[in-house]
Backbone as a chain_set.jsonl record, in Angstrom:
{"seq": "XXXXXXXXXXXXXXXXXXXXXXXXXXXXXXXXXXXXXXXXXXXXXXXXXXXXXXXXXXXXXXXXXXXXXXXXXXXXX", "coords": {"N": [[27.177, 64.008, 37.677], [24.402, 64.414, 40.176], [23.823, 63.519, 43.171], [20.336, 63.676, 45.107], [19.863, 64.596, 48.493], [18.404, 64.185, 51.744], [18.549, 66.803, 54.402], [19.005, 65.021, 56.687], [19.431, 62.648, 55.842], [21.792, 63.49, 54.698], [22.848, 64.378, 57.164], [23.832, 61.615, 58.282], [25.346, 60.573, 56.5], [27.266, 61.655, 56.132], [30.149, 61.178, 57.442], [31.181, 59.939, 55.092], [31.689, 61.494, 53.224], [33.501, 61.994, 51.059], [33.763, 59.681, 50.258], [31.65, 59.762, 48.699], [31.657, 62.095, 47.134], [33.18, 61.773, 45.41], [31.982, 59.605, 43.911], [29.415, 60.668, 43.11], [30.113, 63.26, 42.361], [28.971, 65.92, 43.404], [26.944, 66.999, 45.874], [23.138, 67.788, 46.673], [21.429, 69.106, 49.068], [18.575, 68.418, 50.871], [15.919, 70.131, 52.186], [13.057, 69.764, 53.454], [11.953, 69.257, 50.666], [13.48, 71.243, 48.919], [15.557, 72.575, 47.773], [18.648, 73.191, 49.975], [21.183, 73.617, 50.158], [24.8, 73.061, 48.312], [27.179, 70.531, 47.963], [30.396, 70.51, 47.083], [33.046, 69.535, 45.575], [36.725, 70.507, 46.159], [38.708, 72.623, 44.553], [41.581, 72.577, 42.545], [43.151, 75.443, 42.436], [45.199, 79.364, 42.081], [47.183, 80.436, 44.541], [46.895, 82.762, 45.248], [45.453, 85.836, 44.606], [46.911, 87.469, 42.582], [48.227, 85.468, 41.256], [45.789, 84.364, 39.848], [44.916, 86.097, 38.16], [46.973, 86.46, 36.303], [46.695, 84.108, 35.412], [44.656, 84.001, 34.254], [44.663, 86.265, 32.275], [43.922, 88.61, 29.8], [44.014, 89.929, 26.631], [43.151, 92.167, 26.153], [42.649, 94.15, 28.14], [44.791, 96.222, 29.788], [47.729, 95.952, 31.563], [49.041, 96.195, 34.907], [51.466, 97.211, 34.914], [50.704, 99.465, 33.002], [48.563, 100.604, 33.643], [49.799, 101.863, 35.495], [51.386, 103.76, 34.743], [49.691, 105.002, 33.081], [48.127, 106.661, 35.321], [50.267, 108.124, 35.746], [50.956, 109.764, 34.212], [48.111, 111.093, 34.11], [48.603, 112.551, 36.376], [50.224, 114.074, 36.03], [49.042, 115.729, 34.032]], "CA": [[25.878, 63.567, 38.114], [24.045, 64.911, 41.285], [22.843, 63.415, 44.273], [20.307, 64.745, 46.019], [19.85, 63.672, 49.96], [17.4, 65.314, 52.601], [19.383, 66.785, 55.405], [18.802, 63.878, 57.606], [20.353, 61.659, 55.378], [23.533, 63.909, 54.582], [23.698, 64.062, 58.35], [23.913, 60.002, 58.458], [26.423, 59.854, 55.364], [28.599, 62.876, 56.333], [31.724, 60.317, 57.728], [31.174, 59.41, 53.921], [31.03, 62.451, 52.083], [34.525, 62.412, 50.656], [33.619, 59.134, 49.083], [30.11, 60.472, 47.893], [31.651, 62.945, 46.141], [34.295, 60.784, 44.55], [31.1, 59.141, 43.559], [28.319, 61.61, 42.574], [30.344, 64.514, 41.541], [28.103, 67.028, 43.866], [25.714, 66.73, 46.758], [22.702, 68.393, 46.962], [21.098, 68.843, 50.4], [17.125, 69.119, 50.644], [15.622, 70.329, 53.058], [11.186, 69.483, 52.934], [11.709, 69.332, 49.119], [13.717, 72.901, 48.869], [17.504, 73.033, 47.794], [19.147, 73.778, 51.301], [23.1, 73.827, 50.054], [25.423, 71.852, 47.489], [28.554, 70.151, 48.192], [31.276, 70.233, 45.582], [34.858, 68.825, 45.559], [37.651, 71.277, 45.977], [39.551, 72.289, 42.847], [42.659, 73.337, 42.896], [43.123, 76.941, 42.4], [46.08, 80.056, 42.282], [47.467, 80.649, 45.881], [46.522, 84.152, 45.503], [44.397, 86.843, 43.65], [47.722, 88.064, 41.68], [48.123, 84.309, 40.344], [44.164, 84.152, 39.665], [44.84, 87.376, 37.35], [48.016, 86.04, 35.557], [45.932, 82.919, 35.108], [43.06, 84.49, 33.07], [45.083, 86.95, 31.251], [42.894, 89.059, 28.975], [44.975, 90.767, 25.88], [42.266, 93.33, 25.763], [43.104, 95.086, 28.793], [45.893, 97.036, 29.711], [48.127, 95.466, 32.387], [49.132, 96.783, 36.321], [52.502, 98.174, 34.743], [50.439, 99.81, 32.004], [47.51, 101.316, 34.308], [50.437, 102.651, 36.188], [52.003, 104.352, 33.405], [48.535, 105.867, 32.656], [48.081, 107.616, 36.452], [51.306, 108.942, 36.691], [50.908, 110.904, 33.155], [47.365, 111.864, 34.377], [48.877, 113.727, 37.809], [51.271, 115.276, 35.701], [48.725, 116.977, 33.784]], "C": [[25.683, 63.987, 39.57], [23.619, 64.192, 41.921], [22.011, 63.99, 45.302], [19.827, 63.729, 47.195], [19.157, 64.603, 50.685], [18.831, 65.255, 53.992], [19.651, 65.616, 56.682], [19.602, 63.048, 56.8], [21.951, 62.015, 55.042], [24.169, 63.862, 56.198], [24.509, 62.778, 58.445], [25.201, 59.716, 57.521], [27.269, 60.854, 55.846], [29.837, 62.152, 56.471], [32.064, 60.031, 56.516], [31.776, 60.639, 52.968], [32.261, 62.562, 51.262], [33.951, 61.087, 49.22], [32.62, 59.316, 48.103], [30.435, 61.161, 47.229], [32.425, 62.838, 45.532], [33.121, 60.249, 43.486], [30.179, 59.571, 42.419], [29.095, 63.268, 42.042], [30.088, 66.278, 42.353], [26.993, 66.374, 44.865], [24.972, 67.868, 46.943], [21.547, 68.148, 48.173], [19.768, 69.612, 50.319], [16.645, 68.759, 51.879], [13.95, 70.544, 53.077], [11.152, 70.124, 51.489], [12.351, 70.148, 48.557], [15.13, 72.28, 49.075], [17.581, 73.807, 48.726], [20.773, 74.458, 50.853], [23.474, 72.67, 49.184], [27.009, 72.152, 48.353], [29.115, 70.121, 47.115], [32.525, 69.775, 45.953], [35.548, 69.998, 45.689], [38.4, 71.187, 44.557], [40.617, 73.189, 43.416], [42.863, 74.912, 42.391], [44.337, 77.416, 42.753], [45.965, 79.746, 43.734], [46.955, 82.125, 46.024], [46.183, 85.158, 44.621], [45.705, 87.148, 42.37], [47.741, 86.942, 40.879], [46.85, 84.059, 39.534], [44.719, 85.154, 38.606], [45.712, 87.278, 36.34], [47.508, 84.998, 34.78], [45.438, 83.133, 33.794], [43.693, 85.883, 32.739], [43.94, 87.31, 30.021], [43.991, 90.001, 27.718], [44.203, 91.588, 25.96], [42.624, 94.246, 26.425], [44.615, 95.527, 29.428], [46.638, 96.232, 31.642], [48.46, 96.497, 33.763], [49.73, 97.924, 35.53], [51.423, 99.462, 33.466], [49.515, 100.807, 32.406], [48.169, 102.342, 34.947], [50.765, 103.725, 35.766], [50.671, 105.31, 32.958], [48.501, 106.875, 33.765], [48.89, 108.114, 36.595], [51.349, 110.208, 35.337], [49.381, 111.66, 33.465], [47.896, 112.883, 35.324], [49.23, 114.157, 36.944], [50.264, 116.361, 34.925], [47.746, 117.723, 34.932]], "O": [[26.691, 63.959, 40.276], [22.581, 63.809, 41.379], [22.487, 64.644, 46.23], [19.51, 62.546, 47.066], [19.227, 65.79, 50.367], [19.609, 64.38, 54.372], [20.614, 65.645, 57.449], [20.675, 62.755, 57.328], [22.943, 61.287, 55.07], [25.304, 63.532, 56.545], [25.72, 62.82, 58.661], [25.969, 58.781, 57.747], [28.408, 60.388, 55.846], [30.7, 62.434, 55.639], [33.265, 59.784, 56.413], [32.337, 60.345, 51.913], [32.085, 63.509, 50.496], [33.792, 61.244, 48.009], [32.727, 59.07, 46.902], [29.653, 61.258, 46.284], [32.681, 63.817, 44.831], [33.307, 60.449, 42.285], [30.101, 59.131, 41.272], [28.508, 64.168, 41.441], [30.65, 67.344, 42.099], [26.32, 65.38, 44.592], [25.535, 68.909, 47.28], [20.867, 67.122, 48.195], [19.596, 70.775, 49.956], [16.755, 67.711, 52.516], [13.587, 71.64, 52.651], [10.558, 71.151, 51.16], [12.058, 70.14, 47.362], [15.66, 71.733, 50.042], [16.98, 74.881, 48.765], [21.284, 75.523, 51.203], [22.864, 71.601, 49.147], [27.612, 73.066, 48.915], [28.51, 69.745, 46.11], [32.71, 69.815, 47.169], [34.841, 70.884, 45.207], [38.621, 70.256, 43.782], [40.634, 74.073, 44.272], [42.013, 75.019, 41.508], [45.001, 76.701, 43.503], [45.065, 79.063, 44.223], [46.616, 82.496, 47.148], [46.958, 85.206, 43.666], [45.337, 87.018, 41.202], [47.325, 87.126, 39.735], [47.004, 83.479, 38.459], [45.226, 84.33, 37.845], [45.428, 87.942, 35.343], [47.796, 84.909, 33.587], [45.686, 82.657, 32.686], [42.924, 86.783, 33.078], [43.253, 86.465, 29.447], [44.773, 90.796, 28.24], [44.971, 92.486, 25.617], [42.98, 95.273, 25.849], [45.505, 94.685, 29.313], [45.937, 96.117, 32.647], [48.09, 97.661, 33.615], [49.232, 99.032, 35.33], [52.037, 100.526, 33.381], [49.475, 101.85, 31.753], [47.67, 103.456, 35.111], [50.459, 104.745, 36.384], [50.91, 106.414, 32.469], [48.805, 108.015, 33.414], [48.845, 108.85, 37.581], [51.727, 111.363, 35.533], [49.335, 112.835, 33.102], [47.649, 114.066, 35.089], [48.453, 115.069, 36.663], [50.452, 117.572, 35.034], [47.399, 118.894, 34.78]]}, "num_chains": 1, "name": "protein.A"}
């Protein structure tokens, strides 16, 4: 569920916002009626692009070692 708050009021709750978004899930920040910016929670996530890629494994495509294995038989021809 979303809350939305005019920038004036996210200013005022900001010391809050950890519990607000314990709360509401998402803050959205309006600015004279007009989505300015959303807040979201952190999620945890890989440490680094290679983990991100191991993660979401695709069988379809052809892996590093496998791409490698392709360029080194292209030079040769």
């Amino acid at each position: 569920m979303s809350k939305y708050l005019s920038a004036k009021d996210f200013r005022q709750r900001f010391p809050n916002v950890t519990d607000d978004l314990k709360q509401w899930g998402e803050i959205i920040v309006l600015k004279r009626s007009k989505p300015l910016f959303r807040v979201l929670p952190f999620e945890e996530s890989p440490k680094d692009l290679l983990d991100r890629a191991s993660a979401k494994e695709d069988g379809t495509q052809p892996d590093l070692e496998e791409i490698s294995r392709i360029v080194h038989k292209l030079r040769e021809l």
